[in-house]
C-alpha positions in Angstrom: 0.0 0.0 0.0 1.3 3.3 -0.7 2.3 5.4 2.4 -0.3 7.8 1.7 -0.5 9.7 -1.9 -3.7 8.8 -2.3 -4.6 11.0 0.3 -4.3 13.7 -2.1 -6.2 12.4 -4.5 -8.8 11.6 -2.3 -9.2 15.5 -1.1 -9.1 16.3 -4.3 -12.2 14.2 -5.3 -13.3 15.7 -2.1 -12.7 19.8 -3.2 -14.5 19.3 -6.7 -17.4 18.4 -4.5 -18.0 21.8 -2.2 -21.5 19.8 -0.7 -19.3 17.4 1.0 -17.3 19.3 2.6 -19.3 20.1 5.7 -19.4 16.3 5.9 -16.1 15.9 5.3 -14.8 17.6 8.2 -17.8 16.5 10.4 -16.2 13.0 9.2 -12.2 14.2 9.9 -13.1 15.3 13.7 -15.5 12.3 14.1 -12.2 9.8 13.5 -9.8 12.0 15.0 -8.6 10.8 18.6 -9.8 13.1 22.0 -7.4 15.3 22.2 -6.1 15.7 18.6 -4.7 19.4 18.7 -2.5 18.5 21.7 -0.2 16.1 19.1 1.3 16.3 16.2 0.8 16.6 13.5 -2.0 19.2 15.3 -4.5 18.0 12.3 -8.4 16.1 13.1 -6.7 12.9 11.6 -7.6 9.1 12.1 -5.3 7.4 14.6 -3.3 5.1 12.0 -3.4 1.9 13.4 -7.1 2.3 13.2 -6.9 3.4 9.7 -4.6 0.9 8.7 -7.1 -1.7 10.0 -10.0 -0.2 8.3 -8.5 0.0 4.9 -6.8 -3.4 5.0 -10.6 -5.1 5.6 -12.1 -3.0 3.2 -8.9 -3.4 0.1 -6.7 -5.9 1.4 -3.0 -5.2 1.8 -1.1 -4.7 -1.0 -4.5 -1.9 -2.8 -4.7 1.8 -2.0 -8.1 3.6 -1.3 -10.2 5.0 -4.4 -10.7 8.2 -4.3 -14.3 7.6 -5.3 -14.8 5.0 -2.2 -14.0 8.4 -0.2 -16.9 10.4 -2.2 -19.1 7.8 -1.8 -18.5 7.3 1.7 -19.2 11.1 2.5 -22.5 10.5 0.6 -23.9 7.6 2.9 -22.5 9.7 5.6 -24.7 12.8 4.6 -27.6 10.3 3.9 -27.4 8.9 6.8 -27.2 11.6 8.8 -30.6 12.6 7.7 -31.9 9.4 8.0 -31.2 8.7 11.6 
């Protein structure tokens, strides 16, 4: 798995789409560990182990994230949101 250049591509997916972007950062400070602006890298991200783990169930080990997973995931979330 790359060591994380899809991350770019996935927020730019992310920018081209300005109605996600409420969601995503509801999403970024939902995942982010309590306590997040007391570390570095002083950034709302995902712990990594955690991350790793969720990636690795969802692609396997050796595929790196779409960035069109990440759209669609900020989709359900907004969905769902309204939903529940």
């Amino acid at each position: 798995m790359n060591t994380g250049g899809w991350w770019a591509h996935a927020a730019l997916a992310v920018l081209r789409r300005p109605s996600l972007w409420g969601v995503a950062l509801s999403q970024a400070l939902r995942l982010a560990p309590a306590g997040w602006w007391r570390r570095r890298p002083f950034l709302p991200v995902p712990d990594p182990s955690y991350l790793r783990f969720r990636l690795e169930t969802q692609y396997g080990s050796d595929h790196d994230p779409e960035p069109d997973d990440v759209v669609t995931y900020l989709h359900w979330c907004r969905t769902f949101r309204h939903v529940a």
